[in-house]
N, C-alpha and C positions, 0 to 999 in steps of 0.2 A: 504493500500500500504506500502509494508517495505521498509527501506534506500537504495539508488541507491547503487549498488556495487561499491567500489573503487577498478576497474580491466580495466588490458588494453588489452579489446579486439582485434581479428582480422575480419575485414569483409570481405571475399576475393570473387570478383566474376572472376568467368571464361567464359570468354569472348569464347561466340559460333557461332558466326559470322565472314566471314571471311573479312568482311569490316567491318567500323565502320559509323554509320549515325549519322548527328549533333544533334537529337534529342537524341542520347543514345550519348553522348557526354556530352552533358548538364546534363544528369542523372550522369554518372561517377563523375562530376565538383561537383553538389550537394553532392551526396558522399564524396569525397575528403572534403568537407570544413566542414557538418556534424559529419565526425570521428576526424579532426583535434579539433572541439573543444571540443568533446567529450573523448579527449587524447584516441583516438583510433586509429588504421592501418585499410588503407585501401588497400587490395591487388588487382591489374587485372592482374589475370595469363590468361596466352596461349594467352597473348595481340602481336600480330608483324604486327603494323602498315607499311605500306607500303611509309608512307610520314613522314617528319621529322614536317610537316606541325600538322599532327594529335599530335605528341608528344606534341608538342609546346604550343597547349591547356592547357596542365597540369604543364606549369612552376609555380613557385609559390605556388604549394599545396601541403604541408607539409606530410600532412595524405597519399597520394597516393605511393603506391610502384609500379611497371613498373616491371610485371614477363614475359618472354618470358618462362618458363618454364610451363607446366600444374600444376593443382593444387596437384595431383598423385602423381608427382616427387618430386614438394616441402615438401608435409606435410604425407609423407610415414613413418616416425616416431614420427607421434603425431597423427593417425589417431584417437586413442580413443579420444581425444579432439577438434574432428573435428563434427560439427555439420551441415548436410544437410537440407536448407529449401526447402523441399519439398510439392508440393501440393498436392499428392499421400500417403504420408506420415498418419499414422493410427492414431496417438498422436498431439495435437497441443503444439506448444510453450508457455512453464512457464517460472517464474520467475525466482524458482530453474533449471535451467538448465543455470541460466548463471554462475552456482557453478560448473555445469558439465563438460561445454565445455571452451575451451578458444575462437576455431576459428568457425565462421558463414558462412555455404559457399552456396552460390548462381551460379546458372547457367541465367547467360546472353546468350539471353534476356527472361524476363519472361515475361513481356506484349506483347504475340500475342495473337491476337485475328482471329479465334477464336483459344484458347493455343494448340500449340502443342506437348507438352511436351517434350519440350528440357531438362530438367531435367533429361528424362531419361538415358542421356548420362554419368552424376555423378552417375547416384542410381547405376549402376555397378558398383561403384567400392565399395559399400558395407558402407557407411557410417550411424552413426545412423542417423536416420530425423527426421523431427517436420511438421508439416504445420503451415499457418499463416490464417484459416480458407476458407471457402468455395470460396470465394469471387477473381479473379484476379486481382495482384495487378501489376505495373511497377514496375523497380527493383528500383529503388529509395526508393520508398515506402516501398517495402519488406526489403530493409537494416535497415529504418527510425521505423519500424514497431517492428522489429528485436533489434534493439539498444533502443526502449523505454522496451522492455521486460524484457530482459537480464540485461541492466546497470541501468536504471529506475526500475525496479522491477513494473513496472504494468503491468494488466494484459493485454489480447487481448479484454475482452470483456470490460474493462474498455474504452479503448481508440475510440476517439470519430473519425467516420470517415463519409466521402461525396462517395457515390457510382453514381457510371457513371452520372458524371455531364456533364452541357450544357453546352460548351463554345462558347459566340459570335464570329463569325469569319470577321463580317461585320456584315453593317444595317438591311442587308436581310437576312444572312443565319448564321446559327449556328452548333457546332457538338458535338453530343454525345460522350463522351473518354467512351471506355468500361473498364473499369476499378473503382476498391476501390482505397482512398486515405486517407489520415490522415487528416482531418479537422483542420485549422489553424485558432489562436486565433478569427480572422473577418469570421470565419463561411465558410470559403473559404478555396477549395482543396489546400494542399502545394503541388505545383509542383514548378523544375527546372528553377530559374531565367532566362527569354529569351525561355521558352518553348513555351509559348502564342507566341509568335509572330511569331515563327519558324511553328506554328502549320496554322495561318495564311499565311505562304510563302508557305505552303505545301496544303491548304485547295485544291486548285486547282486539286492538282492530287487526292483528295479522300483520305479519312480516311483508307482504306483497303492500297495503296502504303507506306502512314504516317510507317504503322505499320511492 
């Protein structure tokens, strides 16, 4: 593994939903706090929340930038430096490519299941892309994944992860996340502070509404 890059990336996701749910909420939140100490930006363009309620989530988070504008308009003069993660994408994501690009761009949301490829809504506009391997990940994960590549210089297949775990939801019932995650030091999926239990308030209406 070589020295992490001393570079201040961009992570920008664009937001493809025209609501926003508190479970990708909580992913934005981990985001924000992830780039903040990783002296990184985080962007969410085409974000226009409808409540001042939603914004007000993101008081305090340094890392988070708040674009009303798409990602197109913003970065239409640095597009060679723009990097789509793609899961279509014929190349996967290296090291060196955090030499390449400066900005990481993701199309929220990428954890559907099963995926629909919202991504295809960026690959028009013609960006180079990477994948982050076969496997679907939540966007938290794909920035977290993304950010150990690029600024960590390891690789993808170095990094140790939990694929579609059980999470207890009560005594009697549990649920599969369809999804890859990054395995945290106790052996357990890193997810979003307050994910479990929001996963819990939702168990009710089914993992397919969850998502």
């Amino acid at each position: 593994m070589s020295e992490p890059l001393n570079k201040a990336f961009i992570f920008a996701v664009e937001h493809l939903d025209p609501e926003i749910e508190e479970w990708s909420k909580l992913e934005y939140i981990t985001i924000a706090k992830e780039a903040e100490k990783a002296k990184a930006e985080f962007w969410l363009t085409s974000f226009n929340p409808t409540t001042g309620e939603t914004l007000s989530a993101f008081d305090g988070l340094e890392a988070i930038r708040i674009k009303h504008e798409s990602v197109e308009t913003l970065l239409e003069s640095r597009r060679s430096r723009v990097c789509l993660l793609d899961p279509a994408a014929s190349e996967p994501l290296v090291p060196e490519d955090g030499k390449d690009f400066d900005v990481f761009l993701f199309g929220g949301i990428l954890g559907d299941d099963p995926p629909r490829d919202r991504t295809s809504e960026l690959r028009k506009m013609g960006y180079t892309n990477r994948n982050l391997g076969p496997k679907q990940m939540t966007t938290d994960t794909a920035v977290r994944v993304t950010r150990m590549v690029v600024q960590d210089q390891v690789q993808l297949n170095q990094i140790k992860y939990v694929d579609y775990p059980e999470l207890k939801v009560d005594k009697h019932e549990s649920v599969e996340m369809p999804f890859r995650y990054v395995q945290g030091p106790d052996g357990t999926p890193i997810m979003p502070q307050g994910m479990l239990e929001q996963i819990k308030k939702d168990s009710e209406k089914g993992i397919e509404d969850l998502l």
